[in-house]
N, C-alpha and C positions, 0 to 999 in steps of 0.2 A: 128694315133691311138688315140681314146676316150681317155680321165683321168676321173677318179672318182669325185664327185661332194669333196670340200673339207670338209664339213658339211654335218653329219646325217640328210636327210631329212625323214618328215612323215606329213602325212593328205594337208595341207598347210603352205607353210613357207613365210612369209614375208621376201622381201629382196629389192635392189634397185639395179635400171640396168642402165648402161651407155650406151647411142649408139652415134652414131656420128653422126652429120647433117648436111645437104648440106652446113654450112656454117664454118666446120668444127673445130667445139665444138661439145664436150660431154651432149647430155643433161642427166638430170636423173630424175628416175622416181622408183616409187614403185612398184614392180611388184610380186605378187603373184605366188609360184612354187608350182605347183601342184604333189608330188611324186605318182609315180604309185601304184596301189592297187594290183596288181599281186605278185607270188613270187622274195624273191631277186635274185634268179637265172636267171630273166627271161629276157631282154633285152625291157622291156619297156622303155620308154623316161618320163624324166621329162618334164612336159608341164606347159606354162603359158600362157592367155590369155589375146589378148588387145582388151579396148572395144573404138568402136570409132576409127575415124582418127585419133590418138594421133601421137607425136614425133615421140615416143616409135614403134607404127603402121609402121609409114613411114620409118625409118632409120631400123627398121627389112626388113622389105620389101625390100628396096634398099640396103642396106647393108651386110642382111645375117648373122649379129652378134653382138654382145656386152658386156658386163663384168658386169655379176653378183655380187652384194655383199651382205653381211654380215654384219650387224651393229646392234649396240645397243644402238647408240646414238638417243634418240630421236628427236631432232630437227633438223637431218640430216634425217630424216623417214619423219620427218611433212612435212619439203620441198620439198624433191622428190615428196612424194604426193600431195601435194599444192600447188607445184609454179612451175613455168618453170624457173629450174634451170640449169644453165648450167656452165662448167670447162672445160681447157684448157687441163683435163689430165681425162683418165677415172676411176682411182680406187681413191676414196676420203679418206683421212686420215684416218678417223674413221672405216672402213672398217675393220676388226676383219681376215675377208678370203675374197677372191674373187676366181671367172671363166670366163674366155674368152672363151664364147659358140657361136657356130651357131646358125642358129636353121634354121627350115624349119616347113613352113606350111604345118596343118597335117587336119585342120576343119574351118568349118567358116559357120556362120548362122546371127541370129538379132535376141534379147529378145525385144521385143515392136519393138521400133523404133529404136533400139540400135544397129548396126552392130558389130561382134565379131572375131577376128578370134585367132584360138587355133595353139600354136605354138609348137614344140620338142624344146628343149633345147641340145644339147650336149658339154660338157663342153671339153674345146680342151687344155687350158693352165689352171693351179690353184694356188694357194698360199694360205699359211695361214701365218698371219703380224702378229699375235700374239694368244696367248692361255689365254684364261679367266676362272677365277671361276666364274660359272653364279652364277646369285643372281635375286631375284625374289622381283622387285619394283610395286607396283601395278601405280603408278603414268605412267611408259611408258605404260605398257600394254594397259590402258586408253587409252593414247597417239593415240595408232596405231589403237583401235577401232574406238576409233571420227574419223580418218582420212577417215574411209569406211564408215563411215556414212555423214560425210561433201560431201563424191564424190556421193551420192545418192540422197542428198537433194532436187534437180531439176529435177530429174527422176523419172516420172510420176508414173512409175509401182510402188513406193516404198510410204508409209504413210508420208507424211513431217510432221503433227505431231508427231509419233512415233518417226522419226529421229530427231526432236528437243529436245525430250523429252531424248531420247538415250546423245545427246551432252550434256543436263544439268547434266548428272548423270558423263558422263566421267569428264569432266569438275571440280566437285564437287570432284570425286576421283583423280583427279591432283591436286587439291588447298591443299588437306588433307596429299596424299602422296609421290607425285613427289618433286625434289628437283628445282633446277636452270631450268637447261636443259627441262625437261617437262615442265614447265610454258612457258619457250620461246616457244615451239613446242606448245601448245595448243595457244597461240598467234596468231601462223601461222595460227593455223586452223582456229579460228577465223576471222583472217583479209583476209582468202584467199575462202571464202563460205558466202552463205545468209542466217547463221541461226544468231539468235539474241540474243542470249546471251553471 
């Protein structure tokens, strides 16, 4: 039987997902939950998309599942996004809550020359590791937008000026209000994409 996702989802929730891979580490990765737009009564699926032959791609594929998480640390978001990181365990410290989902392919198509495919999530095990007062830093927020715009930079269908233009300004709002943690996570973003500043 299903368990409840551990976090109120809405519209799209950033989070990062553990899957295992052939060489049996966890890699991770940033992955976007898409909450359904129907009512809550209704038995839709949470869905997330991968774009690309990713990790993430392959070890859904062959595996079937992974562990969702929940964070708030930002240079645990940059990384996932940015680098091909991998652990020997799949729920990372920082992780607030996590879910041990399946999922199963539900769509799959190509934007340009992008191949995509849209996954169900269902969450089979959950945990919450600890309960926070949120607090609203604009320095991470920053944070996790550069990271969607760094992953766009080389993708044709998207203005690489505009997204240059996008990373100066997030960049600018981490120097201003990010503390520690966001400057290292904008670092990542930095050193892990071809934009130049």
């Amino acid at each position: 039987m299903s368990e409840s996702w551990p976090v109120a989802l809405r519209g799209v929730t950033e989070s990062v997902v553990a899957t295992l891979g052939p060489n049996d580490r966890w890699n991770v990765a940033a992955l976007g939950l898409h909450a359904p737009e129907s009512d809550p009564g209704d038995a839709a699926p949470v869905t997330a998309r991968t774009w690309g032959r990713t990790r993430t791609w392959r070890n859904f594929r062959e595996r079937g599942e992974g562990y969702v998480q929940f964070t708030t640390d930002p240079l645990d978001f940059a990384e996932a996004a940015m680098t091909v990181r991998e652990e020997s365990d799949p729920v990372l410290s920082s992780a607030d809550a996590w879910a041990r989902v399946t999922v199963d392919r539900i769509d799959a198509g190509t934007d340009g020359d992008t191949e995509w495919v849209e996954w169900a999530l269902d969450p089979e095990e959950t945990a919450v590791e600890r309960e926070t007062v949120p607090t609203t830093n604009r320095g991470y927020y920053a944070v996790i937008e550069a990271t969607v715009a760094a992953s766009r930079l080389d993708v044709p269908a998207y203005d690489r000026a505009e997204l240059q233009s996008r990373l100066d300004y997030f960049a600018d709002v981490v120097e201003r209000c990010g503390g520690e943690r966001e400057r290292a996570a904008m670092d990542v973003v930095r050193a892990n994409c071809s934009w130049d500043g």
